[in-house]
N, CA and C of each residue as an Amber inpcrd file, in Angstrom:
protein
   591
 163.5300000  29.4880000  96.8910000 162.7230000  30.4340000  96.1860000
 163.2420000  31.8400000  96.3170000 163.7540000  31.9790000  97.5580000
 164.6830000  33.0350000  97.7300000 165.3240000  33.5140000  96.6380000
 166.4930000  32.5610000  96.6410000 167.2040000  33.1050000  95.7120000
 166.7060000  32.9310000  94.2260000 165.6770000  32.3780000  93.7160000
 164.7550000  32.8230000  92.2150000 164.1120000  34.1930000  92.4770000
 163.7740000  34.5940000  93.7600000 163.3690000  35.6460000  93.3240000
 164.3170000  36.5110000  93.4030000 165.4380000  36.4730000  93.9980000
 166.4950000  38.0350000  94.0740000 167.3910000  37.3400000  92.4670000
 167.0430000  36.2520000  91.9980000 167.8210000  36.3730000  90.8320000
 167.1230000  37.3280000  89.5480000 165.6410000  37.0980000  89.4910000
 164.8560000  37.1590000  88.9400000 164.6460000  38.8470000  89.0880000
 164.6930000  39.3660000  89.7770000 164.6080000  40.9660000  90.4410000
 165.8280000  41.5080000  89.5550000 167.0860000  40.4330000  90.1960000
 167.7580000  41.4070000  89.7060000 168.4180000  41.2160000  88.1280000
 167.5750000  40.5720000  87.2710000 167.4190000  40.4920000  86.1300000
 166.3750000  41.6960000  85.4100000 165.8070000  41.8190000  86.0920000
 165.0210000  43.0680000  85.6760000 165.3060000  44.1570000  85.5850000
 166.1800000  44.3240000  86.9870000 166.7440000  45.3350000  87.4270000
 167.7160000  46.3110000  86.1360000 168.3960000  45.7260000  85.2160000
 169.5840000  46.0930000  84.1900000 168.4380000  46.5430000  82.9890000
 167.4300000  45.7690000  82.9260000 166.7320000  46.4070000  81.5540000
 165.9290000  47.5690000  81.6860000 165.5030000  48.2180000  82.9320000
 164.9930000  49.5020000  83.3980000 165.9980000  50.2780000  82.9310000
 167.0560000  50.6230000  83.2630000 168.4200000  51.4880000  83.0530000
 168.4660000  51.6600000  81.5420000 168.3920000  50.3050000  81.0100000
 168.9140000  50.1450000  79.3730000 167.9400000  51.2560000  78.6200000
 166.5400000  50.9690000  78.9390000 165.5090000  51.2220000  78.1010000
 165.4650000  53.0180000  78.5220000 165.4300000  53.0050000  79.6400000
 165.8750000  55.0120000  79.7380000 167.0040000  55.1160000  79.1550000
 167.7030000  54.4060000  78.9910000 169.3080000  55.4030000  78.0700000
 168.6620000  55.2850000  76.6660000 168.1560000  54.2450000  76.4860000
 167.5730000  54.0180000  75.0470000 166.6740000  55.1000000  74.2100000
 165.8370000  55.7440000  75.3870000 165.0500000  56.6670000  74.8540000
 165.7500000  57.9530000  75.3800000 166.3840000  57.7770000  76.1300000
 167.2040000  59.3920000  76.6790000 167.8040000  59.8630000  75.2370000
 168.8270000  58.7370000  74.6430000 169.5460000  58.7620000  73.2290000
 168.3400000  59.1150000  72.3440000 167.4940000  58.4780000  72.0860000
 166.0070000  58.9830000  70.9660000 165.8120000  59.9630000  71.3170000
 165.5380000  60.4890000  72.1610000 165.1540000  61.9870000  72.6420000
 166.5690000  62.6690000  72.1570000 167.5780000  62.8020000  72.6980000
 168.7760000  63.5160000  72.2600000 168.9150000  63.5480000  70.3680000
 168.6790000  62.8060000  70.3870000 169.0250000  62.4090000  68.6540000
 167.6140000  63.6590000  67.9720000 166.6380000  63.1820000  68.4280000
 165.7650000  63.8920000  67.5050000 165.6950000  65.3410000  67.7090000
 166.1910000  65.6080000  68.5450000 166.1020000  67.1780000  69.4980000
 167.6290000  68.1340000  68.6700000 168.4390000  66.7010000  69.1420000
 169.7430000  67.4390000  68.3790000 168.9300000  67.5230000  67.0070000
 168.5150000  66.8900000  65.6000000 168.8680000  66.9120000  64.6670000
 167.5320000  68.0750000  64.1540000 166.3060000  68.3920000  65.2080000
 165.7170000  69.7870000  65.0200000 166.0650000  70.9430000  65.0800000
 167.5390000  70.9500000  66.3200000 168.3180000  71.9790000  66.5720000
 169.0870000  72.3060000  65.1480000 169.9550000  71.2230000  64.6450000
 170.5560000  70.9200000  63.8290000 170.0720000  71.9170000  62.1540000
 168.6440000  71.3600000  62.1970000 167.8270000  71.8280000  61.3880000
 166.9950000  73.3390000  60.5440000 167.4680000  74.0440000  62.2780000
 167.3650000  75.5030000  62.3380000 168.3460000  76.3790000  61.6850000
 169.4090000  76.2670000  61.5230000 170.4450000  76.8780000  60.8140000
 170.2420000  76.6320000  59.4890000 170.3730000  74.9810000  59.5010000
 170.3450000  74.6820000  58.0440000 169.3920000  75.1910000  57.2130000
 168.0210000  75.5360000  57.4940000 166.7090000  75.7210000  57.4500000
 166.9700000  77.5760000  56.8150000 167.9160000  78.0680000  57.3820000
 167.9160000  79.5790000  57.3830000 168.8770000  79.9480000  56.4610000
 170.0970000  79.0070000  55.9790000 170.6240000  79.3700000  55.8740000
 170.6510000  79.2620000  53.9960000 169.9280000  77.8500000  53.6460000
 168.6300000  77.6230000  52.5240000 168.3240000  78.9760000  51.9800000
 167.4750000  79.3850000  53.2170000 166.2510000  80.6430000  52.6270000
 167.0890000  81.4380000  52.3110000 168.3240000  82.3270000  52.8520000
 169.4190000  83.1330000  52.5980000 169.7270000  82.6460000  51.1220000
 170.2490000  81.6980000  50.8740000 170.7160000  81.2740000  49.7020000
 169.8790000  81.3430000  48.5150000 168.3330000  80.7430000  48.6830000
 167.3900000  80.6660000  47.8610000 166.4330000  82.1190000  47.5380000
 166.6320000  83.1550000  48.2470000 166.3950000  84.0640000  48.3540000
 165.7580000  84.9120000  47.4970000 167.2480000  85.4300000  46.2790000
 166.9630000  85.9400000  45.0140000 166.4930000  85.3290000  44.0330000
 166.2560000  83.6740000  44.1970000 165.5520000  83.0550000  42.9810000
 164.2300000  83.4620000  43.6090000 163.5930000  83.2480000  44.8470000
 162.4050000  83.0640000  45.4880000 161.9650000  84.8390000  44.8790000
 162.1740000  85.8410000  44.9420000 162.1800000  87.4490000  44.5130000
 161.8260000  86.8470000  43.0660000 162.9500000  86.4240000  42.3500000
 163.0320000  86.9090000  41.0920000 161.1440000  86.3000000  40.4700000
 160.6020000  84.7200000  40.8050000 159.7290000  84.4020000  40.8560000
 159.1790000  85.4120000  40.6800000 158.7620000  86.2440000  42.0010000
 157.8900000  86.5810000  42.4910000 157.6300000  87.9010000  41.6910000
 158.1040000  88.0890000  40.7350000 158.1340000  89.3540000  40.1890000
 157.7590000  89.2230000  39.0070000 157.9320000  87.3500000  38.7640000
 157.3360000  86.9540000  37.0080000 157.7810000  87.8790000  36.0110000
 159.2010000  87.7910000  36.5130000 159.5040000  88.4870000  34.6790000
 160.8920000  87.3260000  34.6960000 161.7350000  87.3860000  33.5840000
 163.0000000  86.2610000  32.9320000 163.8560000  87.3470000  32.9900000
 164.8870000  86.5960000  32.9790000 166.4560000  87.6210000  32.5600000
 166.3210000  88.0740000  31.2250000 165.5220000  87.7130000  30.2670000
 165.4000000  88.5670000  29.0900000 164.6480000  88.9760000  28.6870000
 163.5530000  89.4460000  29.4360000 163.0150000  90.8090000  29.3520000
 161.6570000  90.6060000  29.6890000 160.8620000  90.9490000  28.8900000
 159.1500000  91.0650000  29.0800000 159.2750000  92.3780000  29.8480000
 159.6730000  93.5840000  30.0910000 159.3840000  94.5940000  30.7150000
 160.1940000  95.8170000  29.4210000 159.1720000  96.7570000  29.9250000
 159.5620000  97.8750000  28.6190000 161.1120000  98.7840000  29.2130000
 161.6200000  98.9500000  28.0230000 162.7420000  99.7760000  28.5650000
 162.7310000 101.0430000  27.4840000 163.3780000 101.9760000  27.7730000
 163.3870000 103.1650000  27.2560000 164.7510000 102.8900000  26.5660000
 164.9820000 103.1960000  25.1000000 165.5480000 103.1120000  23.6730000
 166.2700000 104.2720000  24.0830000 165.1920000 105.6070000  23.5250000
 165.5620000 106.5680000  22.8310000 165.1420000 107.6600000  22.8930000
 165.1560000 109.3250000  22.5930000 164.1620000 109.6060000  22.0800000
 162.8680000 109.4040000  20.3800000 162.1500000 109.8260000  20.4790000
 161.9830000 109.7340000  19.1240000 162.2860000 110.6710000  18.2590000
 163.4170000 111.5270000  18.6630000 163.1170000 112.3220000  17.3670000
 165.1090000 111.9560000  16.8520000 165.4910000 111.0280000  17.8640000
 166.7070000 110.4210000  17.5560000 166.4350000 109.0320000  16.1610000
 165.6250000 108.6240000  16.1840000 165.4040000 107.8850000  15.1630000
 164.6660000 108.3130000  13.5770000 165.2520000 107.5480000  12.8830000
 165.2810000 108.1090000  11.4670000 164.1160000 108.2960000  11.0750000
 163.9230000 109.5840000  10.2350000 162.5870000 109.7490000   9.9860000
 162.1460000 109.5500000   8.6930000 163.4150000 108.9900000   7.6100000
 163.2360000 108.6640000   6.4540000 162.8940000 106.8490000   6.2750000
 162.4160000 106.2730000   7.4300000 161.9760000 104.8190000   7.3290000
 163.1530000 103.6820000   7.4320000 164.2140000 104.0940000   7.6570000
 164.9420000 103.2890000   7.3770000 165.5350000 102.8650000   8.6450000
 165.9760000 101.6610000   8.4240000 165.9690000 101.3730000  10.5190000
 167.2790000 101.5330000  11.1610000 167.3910000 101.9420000  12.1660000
 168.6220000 102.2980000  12.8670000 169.0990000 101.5190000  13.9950000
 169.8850000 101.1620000  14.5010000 170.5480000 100.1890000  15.5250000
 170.4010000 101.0020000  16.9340000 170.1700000 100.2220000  18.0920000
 170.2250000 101.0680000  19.3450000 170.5860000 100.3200000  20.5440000
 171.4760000 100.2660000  21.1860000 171.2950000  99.4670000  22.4850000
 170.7250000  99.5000000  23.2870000 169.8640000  98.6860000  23.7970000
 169.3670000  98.2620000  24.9070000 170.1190000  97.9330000  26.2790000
 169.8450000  99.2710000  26.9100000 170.0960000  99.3320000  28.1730000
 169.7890000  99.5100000  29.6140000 169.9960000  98.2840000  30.5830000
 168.9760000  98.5700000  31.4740000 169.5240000  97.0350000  32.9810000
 169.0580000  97.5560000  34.1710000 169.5270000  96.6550000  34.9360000
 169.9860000  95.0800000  34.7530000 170.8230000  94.5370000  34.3410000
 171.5260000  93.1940000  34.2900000 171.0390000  92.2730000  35.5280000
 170.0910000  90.9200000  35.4170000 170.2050000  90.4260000  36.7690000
 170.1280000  88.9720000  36.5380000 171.7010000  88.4490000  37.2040000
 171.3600000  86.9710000  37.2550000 170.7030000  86.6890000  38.9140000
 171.2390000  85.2410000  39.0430000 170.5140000  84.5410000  40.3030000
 170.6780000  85.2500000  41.4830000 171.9390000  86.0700000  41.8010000
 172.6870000  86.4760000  42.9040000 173.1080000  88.0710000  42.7710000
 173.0350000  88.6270000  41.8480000 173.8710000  89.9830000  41.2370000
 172.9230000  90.7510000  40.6470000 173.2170000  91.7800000  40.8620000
 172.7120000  92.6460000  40.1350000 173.8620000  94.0120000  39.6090000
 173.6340000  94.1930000  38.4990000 174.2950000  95.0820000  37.1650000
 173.4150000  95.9790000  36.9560000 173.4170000  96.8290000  37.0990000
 173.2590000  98.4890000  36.8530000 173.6370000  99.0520000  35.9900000
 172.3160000  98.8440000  34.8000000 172.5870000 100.0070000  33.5110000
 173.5870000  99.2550000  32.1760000 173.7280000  97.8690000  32.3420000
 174.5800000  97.3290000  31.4020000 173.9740000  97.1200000  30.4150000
 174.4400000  97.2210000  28.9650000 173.9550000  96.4920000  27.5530000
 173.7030000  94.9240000  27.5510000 171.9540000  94.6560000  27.5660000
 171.5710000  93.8050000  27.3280000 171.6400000  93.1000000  26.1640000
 171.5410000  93.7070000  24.8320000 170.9530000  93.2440000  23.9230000
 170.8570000  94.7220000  23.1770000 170.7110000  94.4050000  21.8950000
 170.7480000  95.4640000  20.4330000 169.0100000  95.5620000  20.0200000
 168.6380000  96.6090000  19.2530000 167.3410000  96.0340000  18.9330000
 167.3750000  97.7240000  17.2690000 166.5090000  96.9800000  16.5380000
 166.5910000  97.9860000  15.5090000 165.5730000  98.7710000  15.2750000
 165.0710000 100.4020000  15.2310000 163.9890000 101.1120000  15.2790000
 163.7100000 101.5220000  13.8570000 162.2950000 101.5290000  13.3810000
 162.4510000 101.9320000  12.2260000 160.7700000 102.7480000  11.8970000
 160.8860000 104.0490000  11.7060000 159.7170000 104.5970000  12.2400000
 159.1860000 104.6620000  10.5630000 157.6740000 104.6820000  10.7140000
 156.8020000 103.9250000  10.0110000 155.5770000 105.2090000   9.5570000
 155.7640000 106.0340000  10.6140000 155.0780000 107.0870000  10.4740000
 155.4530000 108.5760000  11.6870000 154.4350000 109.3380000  11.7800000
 154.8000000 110.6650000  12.8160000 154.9030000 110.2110000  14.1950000
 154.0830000 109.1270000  14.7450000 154.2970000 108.3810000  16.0520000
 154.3900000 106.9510000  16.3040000 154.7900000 106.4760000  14.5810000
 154.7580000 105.3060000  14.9860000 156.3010000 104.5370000  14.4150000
 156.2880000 103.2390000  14.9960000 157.9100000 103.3070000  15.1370000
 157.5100000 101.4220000  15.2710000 158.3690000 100.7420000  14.3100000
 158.8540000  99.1980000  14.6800000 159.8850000  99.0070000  15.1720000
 159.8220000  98.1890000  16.0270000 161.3940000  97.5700000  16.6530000
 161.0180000  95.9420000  16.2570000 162.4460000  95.3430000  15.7200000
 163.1160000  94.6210000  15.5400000 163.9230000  93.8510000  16.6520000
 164.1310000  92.4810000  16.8380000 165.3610000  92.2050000  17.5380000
 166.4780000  91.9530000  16.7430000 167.9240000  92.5870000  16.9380000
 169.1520000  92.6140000  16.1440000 169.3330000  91.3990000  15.8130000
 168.7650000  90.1620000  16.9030000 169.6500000  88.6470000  16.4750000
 168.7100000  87.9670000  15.5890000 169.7270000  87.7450000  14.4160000
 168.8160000  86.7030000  13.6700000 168.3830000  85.3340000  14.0410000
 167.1460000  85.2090000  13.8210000 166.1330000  84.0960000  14.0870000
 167.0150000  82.3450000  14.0090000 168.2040000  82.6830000  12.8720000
 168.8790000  81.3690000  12.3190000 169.8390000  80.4570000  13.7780000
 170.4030000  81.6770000  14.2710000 171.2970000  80.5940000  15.4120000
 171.9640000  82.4870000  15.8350000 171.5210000  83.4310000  16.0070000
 171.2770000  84.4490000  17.0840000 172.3620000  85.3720000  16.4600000
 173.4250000  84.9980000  15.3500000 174.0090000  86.0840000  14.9210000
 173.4580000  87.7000000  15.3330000 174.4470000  88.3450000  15.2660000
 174.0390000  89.9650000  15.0240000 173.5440000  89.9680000  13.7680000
 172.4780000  91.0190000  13.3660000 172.0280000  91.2600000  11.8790000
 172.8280000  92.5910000  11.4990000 173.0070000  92.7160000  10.4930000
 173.5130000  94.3830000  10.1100000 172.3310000  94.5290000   9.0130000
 172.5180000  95.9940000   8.8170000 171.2640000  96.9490000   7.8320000
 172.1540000  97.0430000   6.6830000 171.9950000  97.0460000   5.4450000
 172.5730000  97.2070000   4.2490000 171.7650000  98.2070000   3.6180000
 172.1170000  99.4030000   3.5300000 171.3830000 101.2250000   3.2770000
 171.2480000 100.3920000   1.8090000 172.4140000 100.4510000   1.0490000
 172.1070000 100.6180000  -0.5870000 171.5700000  99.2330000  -1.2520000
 170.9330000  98.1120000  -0.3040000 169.5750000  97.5850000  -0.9480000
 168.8440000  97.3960000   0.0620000 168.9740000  98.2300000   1.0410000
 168.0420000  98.0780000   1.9910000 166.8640000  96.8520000   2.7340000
 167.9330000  96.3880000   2.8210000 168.1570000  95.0360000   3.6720000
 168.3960000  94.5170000   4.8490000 168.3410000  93.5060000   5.6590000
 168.8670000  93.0010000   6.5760000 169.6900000  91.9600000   6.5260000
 170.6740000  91.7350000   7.0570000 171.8970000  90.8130000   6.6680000
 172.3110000  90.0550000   7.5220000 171.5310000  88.8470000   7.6510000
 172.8620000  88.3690000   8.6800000 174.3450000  87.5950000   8.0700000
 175.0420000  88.2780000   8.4560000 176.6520000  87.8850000   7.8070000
 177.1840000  86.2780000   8.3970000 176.7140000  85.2670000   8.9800000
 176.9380000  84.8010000   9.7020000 176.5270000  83.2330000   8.4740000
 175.5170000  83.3440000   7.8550000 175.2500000  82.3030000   7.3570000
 174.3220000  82.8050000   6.3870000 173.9140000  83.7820000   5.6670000
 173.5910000  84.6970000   4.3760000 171.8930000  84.8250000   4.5950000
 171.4660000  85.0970000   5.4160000 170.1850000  84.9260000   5.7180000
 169.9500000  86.5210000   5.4980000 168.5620000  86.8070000   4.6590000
 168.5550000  88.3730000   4.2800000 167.3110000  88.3130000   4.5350000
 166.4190000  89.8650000   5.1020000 165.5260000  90.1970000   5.3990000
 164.9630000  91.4020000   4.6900000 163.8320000  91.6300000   4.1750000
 163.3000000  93.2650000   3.9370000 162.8820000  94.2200000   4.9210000
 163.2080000  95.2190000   4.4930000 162.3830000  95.8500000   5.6520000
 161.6740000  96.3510000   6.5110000 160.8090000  95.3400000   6.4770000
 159.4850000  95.0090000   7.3990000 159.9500000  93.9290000   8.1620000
 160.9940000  93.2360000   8.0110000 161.1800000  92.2700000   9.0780000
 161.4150000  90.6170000   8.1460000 160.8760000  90.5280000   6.8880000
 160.8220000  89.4500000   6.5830000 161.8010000  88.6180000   5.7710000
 161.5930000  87.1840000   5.8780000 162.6060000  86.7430000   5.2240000
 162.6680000  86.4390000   4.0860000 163.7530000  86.6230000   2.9760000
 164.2370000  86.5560000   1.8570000 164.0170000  85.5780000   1.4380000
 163.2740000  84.3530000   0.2620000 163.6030000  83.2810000  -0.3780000
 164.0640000  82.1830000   0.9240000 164.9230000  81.2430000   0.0790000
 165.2200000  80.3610000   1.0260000 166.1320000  80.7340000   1.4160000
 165.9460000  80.7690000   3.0840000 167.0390000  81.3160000   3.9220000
 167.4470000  80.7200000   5.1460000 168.4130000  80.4660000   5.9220000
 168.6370000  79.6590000   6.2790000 168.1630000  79.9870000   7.6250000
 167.3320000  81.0080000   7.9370000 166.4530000  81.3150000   9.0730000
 165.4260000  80.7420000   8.9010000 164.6780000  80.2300000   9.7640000
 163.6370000  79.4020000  10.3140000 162.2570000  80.2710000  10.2410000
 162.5130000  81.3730000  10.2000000 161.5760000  82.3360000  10.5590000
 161.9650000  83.8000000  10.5930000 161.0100000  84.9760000  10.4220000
 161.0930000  86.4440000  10.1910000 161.9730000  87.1450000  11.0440000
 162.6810000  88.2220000  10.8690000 162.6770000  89.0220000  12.2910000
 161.9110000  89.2200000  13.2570000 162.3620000  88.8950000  14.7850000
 161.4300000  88.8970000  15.7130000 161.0910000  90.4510000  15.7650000
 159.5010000  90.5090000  16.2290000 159.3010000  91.8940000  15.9490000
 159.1010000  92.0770000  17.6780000 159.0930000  93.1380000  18.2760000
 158.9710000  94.0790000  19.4000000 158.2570000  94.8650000  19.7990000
 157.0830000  94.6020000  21.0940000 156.5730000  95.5300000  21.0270000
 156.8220000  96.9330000  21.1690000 156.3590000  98.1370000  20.8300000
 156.9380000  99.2990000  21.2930000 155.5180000  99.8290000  21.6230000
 156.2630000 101.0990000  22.5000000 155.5130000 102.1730000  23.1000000
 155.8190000 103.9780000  22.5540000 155.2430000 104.7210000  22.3920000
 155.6440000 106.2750000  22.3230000 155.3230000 106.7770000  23.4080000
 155.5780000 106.9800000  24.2510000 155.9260000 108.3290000  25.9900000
 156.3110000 109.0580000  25.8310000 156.1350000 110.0200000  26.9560000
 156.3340000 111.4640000  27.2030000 157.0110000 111.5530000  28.2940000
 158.3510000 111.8180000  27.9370000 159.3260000 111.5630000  29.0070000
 159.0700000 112.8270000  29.9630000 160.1440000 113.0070000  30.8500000
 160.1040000 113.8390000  32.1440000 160.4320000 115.1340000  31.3740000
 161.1440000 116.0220000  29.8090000 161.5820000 116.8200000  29.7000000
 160.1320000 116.9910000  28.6710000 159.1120000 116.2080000  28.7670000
 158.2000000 116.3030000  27.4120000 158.6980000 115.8310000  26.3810000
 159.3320000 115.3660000  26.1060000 160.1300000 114.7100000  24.2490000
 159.6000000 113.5520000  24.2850000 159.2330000 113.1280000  23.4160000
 158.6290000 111.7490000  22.9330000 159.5870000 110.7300000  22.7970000
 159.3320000 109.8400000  23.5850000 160.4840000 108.7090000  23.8930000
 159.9290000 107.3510000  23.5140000 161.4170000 106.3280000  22.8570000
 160.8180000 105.3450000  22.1070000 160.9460000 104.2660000  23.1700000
 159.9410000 103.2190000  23.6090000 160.1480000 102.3350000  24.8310000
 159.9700000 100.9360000  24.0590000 160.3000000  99.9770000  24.2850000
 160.5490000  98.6160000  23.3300000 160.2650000  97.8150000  24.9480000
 159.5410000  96.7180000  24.7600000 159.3590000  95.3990000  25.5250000
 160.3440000  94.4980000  24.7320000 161.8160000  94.4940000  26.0460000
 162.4800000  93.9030000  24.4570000 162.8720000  92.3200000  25.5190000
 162.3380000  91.3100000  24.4530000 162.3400000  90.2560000  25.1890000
 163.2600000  89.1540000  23.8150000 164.1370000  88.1440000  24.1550000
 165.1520000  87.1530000  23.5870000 164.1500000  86.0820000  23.2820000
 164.2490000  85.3230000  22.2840000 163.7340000  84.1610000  21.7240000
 164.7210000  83.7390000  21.4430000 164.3240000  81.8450000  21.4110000
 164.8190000  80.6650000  21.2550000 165.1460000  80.6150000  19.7010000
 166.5040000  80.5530000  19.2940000 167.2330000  80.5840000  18.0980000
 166.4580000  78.9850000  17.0840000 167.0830000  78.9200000  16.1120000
 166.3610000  78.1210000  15.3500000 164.9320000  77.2170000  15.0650000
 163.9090000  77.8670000  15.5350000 162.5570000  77.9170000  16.0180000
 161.9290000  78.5680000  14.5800000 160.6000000  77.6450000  14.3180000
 160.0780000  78.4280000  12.9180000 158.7520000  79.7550000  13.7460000
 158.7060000  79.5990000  15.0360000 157.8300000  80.2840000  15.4990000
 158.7520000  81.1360000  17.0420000 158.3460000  82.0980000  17.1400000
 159.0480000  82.9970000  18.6260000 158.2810000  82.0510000  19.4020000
 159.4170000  82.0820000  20.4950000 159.1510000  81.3270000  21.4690000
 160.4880000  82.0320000  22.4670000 159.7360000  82.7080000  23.5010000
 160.7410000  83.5470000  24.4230000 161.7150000  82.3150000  24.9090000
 162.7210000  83.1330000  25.3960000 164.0080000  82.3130000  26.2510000
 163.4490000  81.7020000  27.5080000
C-alpha cells in the first residue's frame, strides 16, 4: 500500500505545477495583451482625431457656413450677374489649407440691398457655367444646357434641374462697407432636386 500511495502522491504531485504555469501563462497573456492595448488604444485616437473634430463641428467639406464674397458695392448694379471666387479655409481629413479657392459662385443684385447668388456648377454633371452679356444667359458649354437669369432652366435641357440658388447675407464689415456673404454649399450633380454633397 506503501508504494500505491507514494505512487499515487506522486502522480499528483506534476499536475499542481502544470495548472500554475497554466494560469501563470493566462494571467501573462491577458495582462500582456491590455498592456498591448494601451498604445494601440492612443494611437487610434491620434489618428481618428480630426474626423472625431470635424463631426463635432457638424459642418461638410462643402460648406453650410457663410463666407464673405465681396463687397457690395463691387457687384454689378445693373442686374446682371458677375462671377466671384469663393474663398476660404480648405479642410480635408488631416490638413488644413488656408484661404484657398473653394468653388466659384455668381452674384447678381436684384435691388439696393439685395443680391442672388448662384452656384457656378451646372446642375447637369458640375461643368463651370459662363454668363453670356448679349442674350443674357447662362451657359453651360459642356453639354448646351442654358439658363435665364433668375437661375432657370431653358426648354429641354440636359440639366436635371435650375441653378442651385445660395443663400446670401448683406453685413457691415469692419471698415463699415456693406459686404456680400453667401452660405455657399456643393450639391450632388445630376439630381432633379438639390441635395448637398
Amino acid at each position: 500500500m506503501n508504494d500505491q500511495e507514494s505512487t499515487g502522491e506522486a502522480a499528483a504531485e506534476p499536475d499542481i505545477p502544470q495548472r500554475r504555469n497554466f494560469f501563470a501563462g493566462l494571467v501573462t497573456i491577458i495582462l500582456g495583451a491590455i498592456a498591448g492595448l494601451v498604445p494601440i488604444g492612443a494611437g487610434l485616437a491620434v489618428l481618428f482625431d480630426p474626423l472625431r473634430r470635424r463631426n463635432q463641428d457638424g459642418r461638410n467639406q462643402s460648406g453650410g457656413d457663410f463666407v464673405r464674397i465681396t463687397t457690395l458695392k463691387m457687384v454689378n448694379a445693373d442686374g446682371l450677374p458677375q462671377r466671384f471666387p469663393v474663398i476660404k479655409d480648405r479642410v480635408d481629413h488631416f490638413s488644413r489649407f488656408p484661404e484657398m479657392p473653394v468653388g466659384m459662385v455668381y452674384l447678381r443684385q436684384t435691388g439696393p440691398d439685395e443680391v442672388v447668388a448662384f452656384q457656378a456648377d451646372c446642375p447637369h454633371l458640375g461643368c463651370k457655367v459662363d454668363f453670356l452679356p448679349q442674350r443674357e444667359q447662362f451657359s453651360c458649354p459642356c453639354h448646351a444646357s442654358y439658363f435665364e437669369l433668375d437661375g432657370t432652366r431653358i426648354g429641354a435641357s440636359p440639366s436635371p434641374r435650375s441653378l442651385d440658388t445660395l443663400d446670401v447675407e448683406i453685413r457691415t464689415g469692419d471698415a463699415g462697407e456693406a459686404e456680400v456673404w453667401v452660405r455657399f454649399e456643393e450639391f450632388k450633380t445630376g439630381e432633379a432636386t438639390k441635395i448637398p454633397k
